[in-house]
C-alpha positions in Angstrom: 21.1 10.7 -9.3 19.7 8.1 -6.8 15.9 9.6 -7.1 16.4 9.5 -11.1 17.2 6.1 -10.8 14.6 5.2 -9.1 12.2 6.8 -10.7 13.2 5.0 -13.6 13.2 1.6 -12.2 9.6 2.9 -10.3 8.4 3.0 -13.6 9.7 0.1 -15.1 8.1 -1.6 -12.2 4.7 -0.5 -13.2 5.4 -1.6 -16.4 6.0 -4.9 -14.9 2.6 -5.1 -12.9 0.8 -4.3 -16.8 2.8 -6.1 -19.7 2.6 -9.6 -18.0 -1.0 -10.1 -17.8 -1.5 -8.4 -21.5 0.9 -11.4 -22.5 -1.0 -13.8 -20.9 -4.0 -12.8 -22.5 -2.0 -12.9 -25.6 -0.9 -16.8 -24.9 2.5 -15.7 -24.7 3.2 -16.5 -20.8 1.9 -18.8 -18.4 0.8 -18.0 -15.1 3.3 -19.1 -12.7 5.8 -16.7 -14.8 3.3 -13.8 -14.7 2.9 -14.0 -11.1 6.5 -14.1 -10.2 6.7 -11.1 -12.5 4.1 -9.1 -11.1 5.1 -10.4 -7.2 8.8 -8.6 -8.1 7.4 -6.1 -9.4 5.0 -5.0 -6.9 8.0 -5.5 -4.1 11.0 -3.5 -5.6 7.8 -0.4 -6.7 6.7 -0.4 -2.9 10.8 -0.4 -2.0 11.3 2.6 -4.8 8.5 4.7 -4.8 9.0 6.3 -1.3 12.6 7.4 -3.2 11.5 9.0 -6.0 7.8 10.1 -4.0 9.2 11.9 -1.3 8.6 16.5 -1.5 12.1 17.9 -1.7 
């Protein structure tokens, strides 16, 4: 259950690190937002991955 779940939010994290910037290009966000996006992103993927990555 715990490695489904974070394989989920993994990928919802990486999701994170892609939409923002395509909105900014869009003119839908500003910056700031997009870089506290990405920066939470980035932290819980690098906290999550190692959950979900690991060969059992």
């Amino acid at each position: 259950m715990m490695k489904a779940t974070a394989l989920t939010l993994g990928i919802l994290c990486l999701l994170g690190t892609i939409v923002p910037p395509a909105l900014v290009l869009a003119g839908m966000m500003d910056n700031a937002p997009m870089k506290l996006a990405m920066l939470v992103s980035t932290v819980v993927w690098f906290v999550t991955a190692p959950l979900w990555m690991t060969a059992r």
